[in-house]
N, C-alpha and C positions, 0 to 999 in steps of 0.2 A: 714482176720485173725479172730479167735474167740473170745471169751472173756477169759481172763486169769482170772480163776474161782479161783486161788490157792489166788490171792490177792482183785478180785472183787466177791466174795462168800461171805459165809456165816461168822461174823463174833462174837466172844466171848468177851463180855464185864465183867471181873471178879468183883463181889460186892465189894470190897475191894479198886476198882481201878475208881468211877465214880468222877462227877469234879463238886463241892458245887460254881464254880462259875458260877452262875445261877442268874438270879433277885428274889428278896426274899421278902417275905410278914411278913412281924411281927408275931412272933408267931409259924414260924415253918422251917423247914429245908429243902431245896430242891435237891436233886443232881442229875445231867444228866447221865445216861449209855448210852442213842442212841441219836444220834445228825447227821449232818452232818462231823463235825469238828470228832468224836469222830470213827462212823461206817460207814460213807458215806449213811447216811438216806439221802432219798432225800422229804419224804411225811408229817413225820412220829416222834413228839420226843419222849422221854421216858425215865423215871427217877424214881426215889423215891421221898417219903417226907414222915418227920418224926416229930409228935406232941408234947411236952415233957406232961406227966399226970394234967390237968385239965386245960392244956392252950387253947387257942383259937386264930386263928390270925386276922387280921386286914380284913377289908371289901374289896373285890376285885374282877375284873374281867379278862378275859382274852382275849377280843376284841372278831375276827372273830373265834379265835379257838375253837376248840371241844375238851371236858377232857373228860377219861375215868381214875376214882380210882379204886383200887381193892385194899380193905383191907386184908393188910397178917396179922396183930396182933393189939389185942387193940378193943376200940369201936369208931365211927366216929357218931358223930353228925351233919349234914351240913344245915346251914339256909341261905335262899337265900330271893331275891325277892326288891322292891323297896329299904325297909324299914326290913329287912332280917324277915320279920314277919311269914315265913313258916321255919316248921325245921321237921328232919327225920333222924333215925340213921341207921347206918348198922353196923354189925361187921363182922371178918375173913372169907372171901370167897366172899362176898358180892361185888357190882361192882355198884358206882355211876356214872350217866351219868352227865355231864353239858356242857349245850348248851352254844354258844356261847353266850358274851354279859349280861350274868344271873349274878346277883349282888349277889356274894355267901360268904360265911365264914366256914374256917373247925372248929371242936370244938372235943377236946380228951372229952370225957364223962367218961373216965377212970382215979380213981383214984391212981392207984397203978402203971400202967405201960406205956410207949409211948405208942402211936396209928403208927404204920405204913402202909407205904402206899406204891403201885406203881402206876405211874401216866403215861397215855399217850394221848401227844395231838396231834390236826389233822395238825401242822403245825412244821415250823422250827422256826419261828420265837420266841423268849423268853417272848411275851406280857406279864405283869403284870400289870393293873392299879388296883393300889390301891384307893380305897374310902374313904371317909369320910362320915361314917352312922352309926347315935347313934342305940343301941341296940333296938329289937322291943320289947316292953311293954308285949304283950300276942304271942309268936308263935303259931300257926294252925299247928299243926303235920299232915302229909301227909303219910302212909304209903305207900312204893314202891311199892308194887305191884298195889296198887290202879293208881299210876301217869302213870302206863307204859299203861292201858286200856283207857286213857282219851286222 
């Protein structure tokens, strides 16, 4: 028999309807639209997160996973690294890669409005560790296009 496409197809996750119970990092908002539990992802999660203006969350990783951000609104500041001593912004359009295991932190640079975001990473799993890492003294700004050649 084949696959009944009306229920194992393609499915619509309306913005209004995603689920904030998600592990969460100080500092910012997370909510799931594709999961397992949610659209039957089996690879693949994918959700939002949202900064409130000139916040920043706590130091964290996300184990083996792979993130992909695409900024819809706002401006994103992200400093990663032992000692978060590298930092780089994007804004709306823009699309941050982070490798697994990369000791990051987001940061709204925006004073007026949240930063949002969509976020998708390469697994099901919810990994969140969060760190404990004092702020880095001088960051090395990295421009994107530079990191994507190296």
């Amino acid at each position: 028999m084949g696959k009944d496409w009306k229920h194992d197809g393609v499915r619509v996750i309306p913005g209004d309807q995603l689920d904030d119970n998600t592990p969460q990092t100080p500092g910012m908002h997370r909510a799931a639209a594709i999961d397992r539990a949610r659209a039957g992802a089996e690879k693949l999660w994918a959700g939002t997160v949202t900064i409130a203006p000139h916040a920043k969350t706590g130091a964290h990783h996300h184990g083996e996973l792979e993130s992909v951000i695409y900024v819809v609104k706002g401006r994103a500041r992200m400093r990663w690294g032992e000692r978060l001593e590298y930092t780089a912004e994007a804004g709306p359009g823009d699309f941050i890669f982070v490798p697994p295991y990369v000791p990051h932190q987001e940061i709204n640079a925006g004073a007026d409005e949240p930063l949002e975001c969509v976020l998708v990473r390469s697994g099901q799993e919810p990994v969140v560790v969060n760190l404990d890492i004092p702020s880095a003294e001088a960051p090395q700004t990295v421009r994107w296009i530079d990191s994507i050649h190296k």
